[in-house]
N, C-alpha and C positions, 0 to 999 in steps of 0.2 A: 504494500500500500504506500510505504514512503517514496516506493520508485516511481510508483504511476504517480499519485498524486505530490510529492515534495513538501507535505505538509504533515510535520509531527506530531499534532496531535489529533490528525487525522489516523495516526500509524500505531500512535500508543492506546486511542481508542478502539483501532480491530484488534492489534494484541490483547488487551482487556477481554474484546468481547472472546475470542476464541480462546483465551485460556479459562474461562470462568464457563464455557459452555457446558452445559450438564449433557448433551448430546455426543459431545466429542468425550466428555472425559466415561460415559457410560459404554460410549464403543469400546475403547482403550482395555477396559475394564476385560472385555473377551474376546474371546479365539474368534475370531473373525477378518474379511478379508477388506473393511471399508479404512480403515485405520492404512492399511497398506494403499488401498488405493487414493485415498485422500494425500498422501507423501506424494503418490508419483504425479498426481491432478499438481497439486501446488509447487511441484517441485518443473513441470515442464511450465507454469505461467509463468513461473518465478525466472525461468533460464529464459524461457519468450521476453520477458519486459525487458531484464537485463540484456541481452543481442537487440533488442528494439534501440536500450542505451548507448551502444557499441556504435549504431548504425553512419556515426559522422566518422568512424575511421574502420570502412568494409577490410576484409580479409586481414584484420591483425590479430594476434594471438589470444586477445580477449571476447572479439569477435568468435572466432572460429570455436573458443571452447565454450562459451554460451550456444551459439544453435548447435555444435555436438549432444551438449547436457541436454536442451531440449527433443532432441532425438533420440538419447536413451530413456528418456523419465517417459514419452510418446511411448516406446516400446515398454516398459516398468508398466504404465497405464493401461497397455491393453493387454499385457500379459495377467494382468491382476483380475480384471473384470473387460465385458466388454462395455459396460459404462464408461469406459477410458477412450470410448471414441469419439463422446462429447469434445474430449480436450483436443484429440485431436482433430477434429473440426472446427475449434475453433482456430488452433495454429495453424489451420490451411488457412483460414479466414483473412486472418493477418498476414501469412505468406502472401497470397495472392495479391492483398492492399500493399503490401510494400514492392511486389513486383510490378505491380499496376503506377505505383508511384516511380519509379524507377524507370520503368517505361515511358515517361509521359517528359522525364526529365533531359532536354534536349544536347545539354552540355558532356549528357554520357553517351559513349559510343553502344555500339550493336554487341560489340564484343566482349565489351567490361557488362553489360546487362545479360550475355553469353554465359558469363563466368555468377554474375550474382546467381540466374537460374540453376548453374547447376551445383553452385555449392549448396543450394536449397534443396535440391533432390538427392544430392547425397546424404545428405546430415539428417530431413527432415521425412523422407519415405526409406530410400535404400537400408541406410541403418538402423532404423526401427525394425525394418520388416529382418533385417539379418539378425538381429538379437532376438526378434521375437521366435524366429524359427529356431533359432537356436539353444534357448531355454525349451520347447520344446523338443531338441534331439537331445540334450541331455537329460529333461525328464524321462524319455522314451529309453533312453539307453540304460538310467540308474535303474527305474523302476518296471524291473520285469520279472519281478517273483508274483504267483499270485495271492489273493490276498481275500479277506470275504468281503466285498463288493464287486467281484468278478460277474455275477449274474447279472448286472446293467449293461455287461457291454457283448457285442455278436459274437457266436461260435468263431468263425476267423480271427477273432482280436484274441480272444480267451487261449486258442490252441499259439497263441505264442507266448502266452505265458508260461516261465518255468513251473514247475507244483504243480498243474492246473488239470484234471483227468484230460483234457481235450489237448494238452500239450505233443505238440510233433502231427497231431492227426490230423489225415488229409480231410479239409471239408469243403463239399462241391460248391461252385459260384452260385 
């Protein structure tokens, strides 16, 4: 809040209020996935405003590791929930406004707006979707013993679990 708005007791105020929330502090409280995904929501606005900060000096080291952070926390978000696509619709939302403004800006070239797009599509789609698959082949890889909630998922998925009576057995398409 002090980044968007610059005004401190605008900042100490939502601090107050989120620490005193009886909602956030009863989440906390259990095993539950909102808590996680609340870190990754606020953590890629958080890395968005800051790279929005950044934006009077593009591709420098503080640039590049804010929309990075934002393309992990995008990936953190939708690995968590897929409520986490809110967020990232809204950082397309912004992407596209800051590409749209950059576009419109006649003093840059075709080719530096070349380079803006596609530092955005790596950082803000390619590496999300790389992380995101990628916690899932490590899930896939760690967890393949089976286990008792095997009967939600299809004979084909079951017979690749190790322990599992259907394990190795051929079953028709």
């Amino acid at each position: 809040v002090l980044e968007l708005s610059k005004s401190l007791p605008a900042a100490l105020l939502t601090a107050f209020i989120l620490i005193f929330d009886t909602g956030c502090i009863t989440l906390s409280q259990y095993i539950l996935l909102d808590p996680i995904l609340m870190f990754f929501l606020m953590g890629a606005v958080l890395s968005m405003v800051k790279c929005n900060s950044c934006a009077d000096r593009p591709f420098s080291a503080s640039w590049w590791f804010w929309l990075s952070l934002t393309g992990v926390n995008l990936a953190g978000a939708m690995g968590v929930k897929f409520v986490g696509l809110f967020v990232v619709l809204l950082v397309g939302l912004n992407t596209i406004y800051d590409l749209w403004d950059l576009l419109g800006n006649l003093s840059l070239s075709l080719v530096m707006f070349g380079k803006h797009l596609l530092a955005r599509v790596l950082c803000l789609i390619i590496l999300p979707l790389a992380l995101y698959t990628a916690m899932f082949a490590v899930h896939f890889a760690v967890l393949n013993r089976s286990g008792p909630g095997d009967g939600f998922f299809s004979s084909a998925f079951q017979s690749q679990l190790i322990g599992n009576n259907l394990h190795n057995v051929s079953i028709p398409e």
